[in-house]
TIRO-557811 format. One record per atom (N, C-alpha, C): y negated, x, z negated; residue in one letter. Coordinates in steps of 0.02 Angstrom, whole numbers, plus 32768, in hexadecimal, padded with zeros to 4 digits. Last residue first. Example, Ala and Ser with C-alpha at 12.3 -4.5 7.8 and 13.67 -1.06 7.14 Angstrom:
TIRO-557811
807082827E9Es;803582AC7E9Bs;7FFE82857E76s;811C82947E7Aa;80E182677E7Aa;80A582947E7Aa;
***
This chain:
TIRO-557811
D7005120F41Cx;D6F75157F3E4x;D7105198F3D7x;D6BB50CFF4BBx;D6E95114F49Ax;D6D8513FF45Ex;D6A1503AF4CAx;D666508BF4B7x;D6AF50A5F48Ex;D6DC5002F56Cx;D6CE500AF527x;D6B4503FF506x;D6804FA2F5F6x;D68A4FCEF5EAx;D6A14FF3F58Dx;D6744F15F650x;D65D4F31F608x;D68B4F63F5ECx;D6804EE8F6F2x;D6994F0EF6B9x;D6674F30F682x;D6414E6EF72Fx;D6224EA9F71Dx;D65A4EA0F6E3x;D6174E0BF7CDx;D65E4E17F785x;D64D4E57F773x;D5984D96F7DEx;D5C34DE0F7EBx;D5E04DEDF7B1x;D5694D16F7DCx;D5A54D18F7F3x;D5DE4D65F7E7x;D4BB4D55F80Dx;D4E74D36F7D5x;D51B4D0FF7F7x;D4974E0EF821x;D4AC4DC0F853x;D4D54D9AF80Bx;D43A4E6BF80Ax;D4764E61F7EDx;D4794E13F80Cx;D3AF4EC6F802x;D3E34E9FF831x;D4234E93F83Ax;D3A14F0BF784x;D3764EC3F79Cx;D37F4E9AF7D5x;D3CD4F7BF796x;D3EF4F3CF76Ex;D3BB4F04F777x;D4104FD9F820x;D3C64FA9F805x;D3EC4F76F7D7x;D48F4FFFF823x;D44D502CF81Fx;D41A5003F810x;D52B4FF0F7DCx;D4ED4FCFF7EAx;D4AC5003F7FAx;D5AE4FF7F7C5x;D5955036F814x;D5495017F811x;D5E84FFAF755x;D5FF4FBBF782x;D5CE4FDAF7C6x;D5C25068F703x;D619505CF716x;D6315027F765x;D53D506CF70Cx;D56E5092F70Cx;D5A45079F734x;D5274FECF6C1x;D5024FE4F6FDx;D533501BF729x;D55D4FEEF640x;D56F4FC0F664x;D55B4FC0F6A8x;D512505FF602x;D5615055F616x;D56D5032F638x;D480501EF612x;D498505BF651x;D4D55066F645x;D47F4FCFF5A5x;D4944FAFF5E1x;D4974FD5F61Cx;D4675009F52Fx;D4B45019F53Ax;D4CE4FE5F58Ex;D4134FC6F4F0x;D3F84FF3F50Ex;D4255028F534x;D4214F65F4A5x;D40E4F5FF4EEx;D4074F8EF51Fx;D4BA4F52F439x;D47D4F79F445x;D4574F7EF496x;D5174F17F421x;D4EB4EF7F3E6x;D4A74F33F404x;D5764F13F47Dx;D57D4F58F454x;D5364F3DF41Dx;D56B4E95F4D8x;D5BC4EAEF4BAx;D5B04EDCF488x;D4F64E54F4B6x;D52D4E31F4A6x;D5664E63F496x;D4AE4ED7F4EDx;D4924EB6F4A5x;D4C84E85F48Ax;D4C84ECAF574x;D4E74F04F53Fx;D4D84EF0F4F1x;D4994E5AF594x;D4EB4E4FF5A7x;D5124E96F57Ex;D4164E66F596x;D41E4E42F573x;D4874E54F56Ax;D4174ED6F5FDx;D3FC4EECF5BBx;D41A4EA6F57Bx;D4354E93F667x;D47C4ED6F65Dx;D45E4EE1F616x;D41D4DDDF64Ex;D4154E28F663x;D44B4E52F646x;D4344D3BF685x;D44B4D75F65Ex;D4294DC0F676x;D3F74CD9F6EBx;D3F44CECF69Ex;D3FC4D14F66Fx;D48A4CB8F722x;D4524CA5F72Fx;D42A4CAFF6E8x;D5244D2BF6F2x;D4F44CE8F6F7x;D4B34CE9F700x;D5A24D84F71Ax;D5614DA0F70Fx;D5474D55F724x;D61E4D91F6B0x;D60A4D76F6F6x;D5BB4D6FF6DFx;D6874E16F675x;D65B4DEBF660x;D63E4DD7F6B4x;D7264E5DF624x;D6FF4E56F671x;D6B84E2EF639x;D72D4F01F5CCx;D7494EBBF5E0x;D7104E96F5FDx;D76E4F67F552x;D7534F5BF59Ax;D75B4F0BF5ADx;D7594F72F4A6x;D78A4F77F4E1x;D7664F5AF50Ex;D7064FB5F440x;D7424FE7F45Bx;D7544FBEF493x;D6A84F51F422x;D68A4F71F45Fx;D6B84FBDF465x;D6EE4EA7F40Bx;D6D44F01F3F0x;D6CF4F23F435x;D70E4E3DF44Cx;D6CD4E48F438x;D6B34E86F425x;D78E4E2DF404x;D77D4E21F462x;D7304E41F45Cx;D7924E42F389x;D7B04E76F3ABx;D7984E6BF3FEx;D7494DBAF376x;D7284DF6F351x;D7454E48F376x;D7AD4D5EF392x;D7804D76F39Fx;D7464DB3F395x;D81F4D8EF337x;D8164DA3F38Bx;D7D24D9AF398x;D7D94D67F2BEx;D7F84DB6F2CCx;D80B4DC1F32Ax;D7D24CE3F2CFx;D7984D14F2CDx;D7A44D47F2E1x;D8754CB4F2D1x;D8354CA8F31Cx;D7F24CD5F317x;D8954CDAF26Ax;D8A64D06F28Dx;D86F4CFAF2CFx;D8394C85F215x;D8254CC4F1FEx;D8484CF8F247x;D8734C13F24Dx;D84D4C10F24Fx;D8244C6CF25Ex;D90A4C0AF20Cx;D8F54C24F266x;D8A94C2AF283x;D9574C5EF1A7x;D9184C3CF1B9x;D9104C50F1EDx;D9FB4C2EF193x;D9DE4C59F1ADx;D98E4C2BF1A0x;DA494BF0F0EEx;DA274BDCF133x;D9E14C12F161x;DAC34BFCF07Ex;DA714C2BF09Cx;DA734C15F0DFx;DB094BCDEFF9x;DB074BCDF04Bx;DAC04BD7F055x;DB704BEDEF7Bx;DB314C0CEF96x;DB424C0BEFD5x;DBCF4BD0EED6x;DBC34BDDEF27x;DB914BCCEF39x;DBF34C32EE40x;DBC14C05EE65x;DBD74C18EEBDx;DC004C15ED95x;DC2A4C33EDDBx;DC024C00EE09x;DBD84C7AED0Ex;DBCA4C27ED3Bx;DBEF4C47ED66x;DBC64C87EC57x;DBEA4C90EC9Cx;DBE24C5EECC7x;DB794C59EBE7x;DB924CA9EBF8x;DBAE4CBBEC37x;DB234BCCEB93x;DB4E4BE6EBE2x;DB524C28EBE5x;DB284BB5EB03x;DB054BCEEB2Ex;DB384BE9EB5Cx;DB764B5CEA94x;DB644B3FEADBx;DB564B64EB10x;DB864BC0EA2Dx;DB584B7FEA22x;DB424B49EA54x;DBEF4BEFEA5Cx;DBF54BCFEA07x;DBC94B9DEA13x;DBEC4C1AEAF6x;DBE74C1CEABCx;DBF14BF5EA89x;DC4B4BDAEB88x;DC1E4BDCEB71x;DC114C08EB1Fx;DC694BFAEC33x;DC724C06EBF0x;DC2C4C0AEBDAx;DC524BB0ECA8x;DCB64BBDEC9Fx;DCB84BD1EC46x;DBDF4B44ED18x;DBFF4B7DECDFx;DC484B78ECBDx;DBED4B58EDB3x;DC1C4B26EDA3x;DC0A4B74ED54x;DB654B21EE3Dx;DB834B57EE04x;DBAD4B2FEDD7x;DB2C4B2DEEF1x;DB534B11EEB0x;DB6A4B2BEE7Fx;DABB4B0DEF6Fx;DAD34B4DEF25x;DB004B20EEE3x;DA7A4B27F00Ax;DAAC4AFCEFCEx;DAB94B32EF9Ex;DA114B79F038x;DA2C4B27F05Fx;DA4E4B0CF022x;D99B4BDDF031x;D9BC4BBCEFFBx;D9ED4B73F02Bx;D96F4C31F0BFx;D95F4C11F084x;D98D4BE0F06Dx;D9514CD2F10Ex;D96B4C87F119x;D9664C6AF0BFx;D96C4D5EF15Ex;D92B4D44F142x;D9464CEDF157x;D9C74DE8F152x;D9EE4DA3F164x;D9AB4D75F135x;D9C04E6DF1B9x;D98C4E42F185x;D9B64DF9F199x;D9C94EC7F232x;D9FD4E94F212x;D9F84E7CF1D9x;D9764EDFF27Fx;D9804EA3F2A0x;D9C24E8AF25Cx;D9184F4BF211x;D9214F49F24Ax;D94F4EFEF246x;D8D34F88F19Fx;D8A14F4DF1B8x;D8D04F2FF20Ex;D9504F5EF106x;D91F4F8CF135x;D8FC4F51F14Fx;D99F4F36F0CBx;D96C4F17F0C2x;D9334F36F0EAx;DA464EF1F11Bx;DA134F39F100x;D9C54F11F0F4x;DAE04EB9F11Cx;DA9C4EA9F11Bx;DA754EC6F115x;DB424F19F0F2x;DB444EE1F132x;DB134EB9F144x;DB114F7AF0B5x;DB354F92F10Ex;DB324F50F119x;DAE54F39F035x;DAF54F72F04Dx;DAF44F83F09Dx;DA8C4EBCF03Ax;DAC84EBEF024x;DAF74EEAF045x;DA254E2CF032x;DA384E70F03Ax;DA6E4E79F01Bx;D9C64D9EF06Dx;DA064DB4F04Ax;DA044DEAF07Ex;D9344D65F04Cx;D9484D92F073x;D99C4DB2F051x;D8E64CBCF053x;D8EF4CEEF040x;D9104D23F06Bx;D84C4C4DF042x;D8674C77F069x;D8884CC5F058x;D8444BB1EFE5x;D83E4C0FEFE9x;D8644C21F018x;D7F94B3BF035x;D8514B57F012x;D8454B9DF019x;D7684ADCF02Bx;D78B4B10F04Cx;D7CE4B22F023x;D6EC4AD7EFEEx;D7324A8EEFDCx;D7534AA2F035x;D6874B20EFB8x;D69B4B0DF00Fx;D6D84ACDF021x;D6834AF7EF30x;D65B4AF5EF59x;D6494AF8EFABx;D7154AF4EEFEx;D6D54AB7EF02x;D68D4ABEEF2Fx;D78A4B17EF5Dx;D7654B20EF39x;D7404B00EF38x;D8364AE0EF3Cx;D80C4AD4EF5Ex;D7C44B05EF3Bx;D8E14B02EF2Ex;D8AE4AE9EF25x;D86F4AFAEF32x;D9484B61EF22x;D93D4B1CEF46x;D9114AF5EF31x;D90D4BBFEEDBx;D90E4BD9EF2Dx;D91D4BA6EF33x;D90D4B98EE60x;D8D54B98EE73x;D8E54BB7EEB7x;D99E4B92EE39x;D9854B63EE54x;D94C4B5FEE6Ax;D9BF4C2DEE48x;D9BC4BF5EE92x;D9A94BBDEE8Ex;D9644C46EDC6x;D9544C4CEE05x;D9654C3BEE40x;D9D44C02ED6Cx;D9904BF1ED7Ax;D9724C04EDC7x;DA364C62ED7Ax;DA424C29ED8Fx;D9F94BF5ED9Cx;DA0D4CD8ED30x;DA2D4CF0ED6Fx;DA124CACEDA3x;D9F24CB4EC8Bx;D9DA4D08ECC1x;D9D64D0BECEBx;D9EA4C34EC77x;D9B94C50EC7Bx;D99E4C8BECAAx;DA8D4C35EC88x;DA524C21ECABx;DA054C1BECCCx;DABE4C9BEC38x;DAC94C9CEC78x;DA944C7BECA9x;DA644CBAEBB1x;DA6B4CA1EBC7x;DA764C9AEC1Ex;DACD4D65EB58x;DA814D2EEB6Cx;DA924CF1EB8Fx;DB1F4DA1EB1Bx;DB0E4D62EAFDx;DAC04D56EB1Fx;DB454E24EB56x;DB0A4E11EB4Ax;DAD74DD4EB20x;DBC54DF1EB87x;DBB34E29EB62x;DB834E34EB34x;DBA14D77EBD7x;DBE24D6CEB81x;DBCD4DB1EB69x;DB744D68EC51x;DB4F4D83EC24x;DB804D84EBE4x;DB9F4D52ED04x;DBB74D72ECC5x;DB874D78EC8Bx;DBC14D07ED92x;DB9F4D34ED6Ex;DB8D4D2AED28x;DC0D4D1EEE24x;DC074D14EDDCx;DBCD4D38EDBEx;DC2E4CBFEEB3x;DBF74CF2EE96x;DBFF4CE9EE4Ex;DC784C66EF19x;DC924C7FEEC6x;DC654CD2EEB9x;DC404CA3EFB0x;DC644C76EF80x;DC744C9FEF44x;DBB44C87F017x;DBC54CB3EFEEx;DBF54C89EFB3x;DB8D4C5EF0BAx;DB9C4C3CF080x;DBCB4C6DF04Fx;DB184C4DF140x;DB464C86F10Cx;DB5D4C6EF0D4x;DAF84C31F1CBx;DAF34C18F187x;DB244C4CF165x;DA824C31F247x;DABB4C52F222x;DAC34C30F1EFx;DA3B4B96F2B3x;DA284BD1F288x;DA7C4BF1F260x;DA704B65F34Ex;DA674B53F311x;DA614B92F2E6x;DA074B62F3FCx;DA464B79F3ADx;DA284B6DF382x;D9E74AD2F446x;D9D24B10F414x;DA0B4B38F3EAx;DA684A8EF4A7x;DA1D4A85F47Cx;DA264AC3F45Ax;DACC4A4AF542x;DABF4A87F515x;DA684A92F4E1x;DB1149CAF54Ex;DADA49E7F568x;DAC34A1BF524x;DB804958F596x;DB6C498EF566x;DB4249B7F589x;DB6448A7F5D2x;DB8848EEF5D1x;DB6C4925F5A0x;DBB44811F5C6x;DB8D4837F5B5x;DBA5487CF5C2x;DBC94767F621x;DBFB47B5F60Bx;DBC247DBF5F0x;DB9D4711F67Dx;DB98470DF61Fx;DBBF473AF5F4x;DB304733F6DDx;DB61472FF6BDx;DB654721F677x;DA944759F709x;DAD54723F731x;DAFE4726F71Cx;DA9047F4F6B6x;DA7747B7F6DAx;DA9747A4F70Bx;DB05480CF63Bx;DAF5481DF671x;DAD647E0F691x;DAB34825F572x;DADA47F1F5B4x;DAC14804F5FEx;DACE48B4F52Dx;DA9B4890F547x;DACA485DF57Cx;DB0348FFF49Dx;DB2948D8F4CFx;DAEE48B5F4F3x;DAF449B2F481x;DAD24976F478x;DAFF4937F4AAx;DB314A3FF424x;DB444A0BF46Fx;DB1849CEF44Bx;DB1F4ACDF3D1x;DB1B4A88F3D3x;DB064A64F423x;DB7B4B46F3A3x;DB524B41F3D3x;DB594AF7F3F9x;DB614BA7F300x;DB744B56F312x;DB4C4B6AF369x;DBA54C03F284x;DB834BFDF2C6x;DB974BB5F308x;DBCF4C40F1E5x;DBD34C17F219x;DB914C18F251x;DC304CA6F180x;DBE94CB1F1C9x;DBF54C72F1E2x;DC504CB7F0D0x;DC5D4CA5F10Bx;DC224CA4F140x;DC9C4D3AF075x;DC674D1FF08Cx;DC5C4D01F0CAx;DCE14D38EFC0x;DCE14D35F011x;DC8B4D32F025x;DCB94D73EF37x;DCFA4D86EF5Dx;DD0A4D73EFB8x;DC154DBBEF29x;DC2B4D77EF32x;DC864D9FEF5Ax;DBFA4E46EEC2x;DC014E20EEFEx;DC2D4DD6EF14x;DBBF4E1DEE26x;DBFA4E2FEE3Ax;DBE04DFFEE76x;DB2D4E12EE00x;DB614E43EDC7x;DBA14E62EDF4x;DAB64E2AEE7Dx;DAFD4E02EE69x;DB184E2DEE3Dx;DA104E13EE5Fx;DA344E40EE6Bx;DA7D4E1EEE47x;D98B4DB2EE87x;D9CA4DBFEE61x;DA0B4DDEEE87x;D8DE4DDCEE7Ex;D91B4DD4EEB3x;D9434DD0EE7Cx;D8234DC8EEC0x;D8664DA2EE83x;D8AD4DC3EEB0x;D7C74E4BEEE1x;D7DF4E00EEE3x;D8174E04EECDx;D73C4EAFEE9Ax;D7874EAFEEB4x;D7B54E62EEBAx;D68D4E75EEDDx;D6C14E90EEBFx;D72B4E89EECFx;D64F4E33EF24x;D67B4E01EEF9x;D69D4E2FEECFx;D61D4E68EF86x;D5FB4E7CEF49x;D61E4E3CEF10x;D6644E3EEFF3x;D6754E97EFDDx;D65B4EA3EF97x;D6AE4DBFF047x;D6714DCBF032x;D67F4E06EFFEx;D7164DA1F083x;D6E94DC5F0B5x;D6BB4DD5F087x;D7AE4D99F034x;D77B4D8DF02Dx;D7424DB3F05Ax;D8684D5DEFF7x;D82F4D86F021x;D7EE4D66F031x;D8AA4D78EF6Bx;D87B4D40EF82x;D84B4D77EFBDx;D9524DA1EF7Ex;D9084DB9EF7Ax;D8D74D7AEF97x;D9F14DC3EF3Ex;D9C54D93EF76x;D97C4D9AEF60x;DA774E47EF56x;DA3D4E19EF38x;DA0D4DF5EF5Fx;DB164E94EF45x;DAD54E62EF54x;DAA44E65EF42x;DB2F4F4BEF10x;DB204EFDEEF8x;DAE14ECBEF25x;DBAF4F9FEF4Ax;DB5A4FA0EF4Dx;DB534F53EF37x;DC1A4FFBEEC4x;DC0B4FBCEEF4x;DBB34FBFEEFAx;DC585085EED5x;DC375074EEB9x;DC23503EEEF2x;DD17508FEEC7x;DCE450BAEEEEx;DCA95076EEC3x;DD695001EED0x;DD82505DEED6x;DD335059EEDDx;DDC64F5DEF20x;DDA24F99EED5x;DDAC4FD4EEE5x;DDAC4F42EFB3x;DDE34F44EF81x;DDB34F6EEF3Bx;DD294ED5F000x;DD4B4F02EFFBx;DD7E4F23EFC1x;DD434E1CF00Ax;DD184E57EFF6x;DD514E95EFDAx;DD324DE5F0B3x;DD594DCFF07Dx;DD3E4E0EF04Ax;DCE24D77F121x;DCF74DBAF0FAx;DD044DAEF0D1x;DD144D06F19Dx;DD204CF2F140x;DD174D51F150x;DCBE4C9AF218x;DCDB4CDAF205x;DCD84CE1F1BAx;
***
């Protein structure tokens, strides 16, 4: 899917890509904010066929594997300094190359977060586009007297992180807003089994509650016990 960017008028909300970060006492993290919205923007979504050979034959058949992560590829991004006589590169262009690239000490690829009014929000809800640097190319168009780059035009492909999204479900399966079964094991208690979902043991009379238990010490292992969510 190609967006194409909206006509001139009215005040533009400006991109930008943010080094996202779990850790809070880092202070405010790196982002670059776009002079001018990229003119397209393309969505791809891949749903990848594996060919496995059928046994006893030498025909193969298709067999459906993992989806493949979003990719977003942002075209002809400019960006501008000739006003300013600074350096384009320094200001804007530096920093993707440090999003393709690595850090030394986890020798990890920053994990970033493209925003970008209504179609991306940076809020905390499902439409965080949390993915990292895949390709970045810059073509400069102008220069100064003495060489220094003023203008680059650049394309930008963003590879979902599927990693960061696999936490975020998990982390959502796990909050103690939504309900959801659990099989009562050789081993487990209603005190230990509240300490997993709500971080507190003492929250194992919800669980005893809902599922009709009167003795929690006679809990048969096999039994399907609804975990109940704590209503804010």
């Amino acid at each position: 899917m190609v967006v194409t960017a909206a006509p001139p008028g009215g005040q533009l909300e400006k991109a930008m890509i943010i080094v996202h970060s779990d850790d809070k006492s880092k202070g405010d993290p790196e982002k670059v904010e776009f002079q001018f919205n990229p003119a397209e923007v393309t969505i791809q979504k891949s749903a990848p066929k594996a060919k496995q050979p059928a046994k006893g034959s030498d025909t193969y058949k298709i067999e459906e594997k993992a989806s493949e992560p979003w990719k977003i590829t942002l075209q002809n991004v400019i960006f501008d300094t000739y006003e300013t006589r600074e350096n384009v590169k320094q200001k804007y262009i530096d920093s993707f190359e440090r999003f393709a690239g690595y850090y030394s000490d986890t020798h990890k690829a920053p994990k970033l977060l493209f925003v970008w009014g209504k179609f991306l929000t940076q809020s905390d809800d499902k439409n965080n586009f949390d993915c990292k640097l895949e390709q970045f190319q810059c073509t400069y168009t102008m220069f100064l007297n003495d060489g220094t780059p003023v203008r680059a035009k650049c394309g930008i492909t963003l590879v979902e992180d599927m990693s960061h999204k696999a936490a975020r479900v998990k982390k959502e399966k796990k909050s103690p807003d939504n309900a959801k079964f659990r099989t009562f094991k050789r081993g487990d208690t209603l005190q230990s089994i509240a300490f997993e979902e709500y971080d507190n043991p003492a929250e194992w009379r919800r669980i005893a509650d809902v599922n009709g238990i009167d003795d929690p010490l006679n809990v048969e292992p096999g039994t399907r016990l609804l975990v109940p969510p704590i209503l804010k």
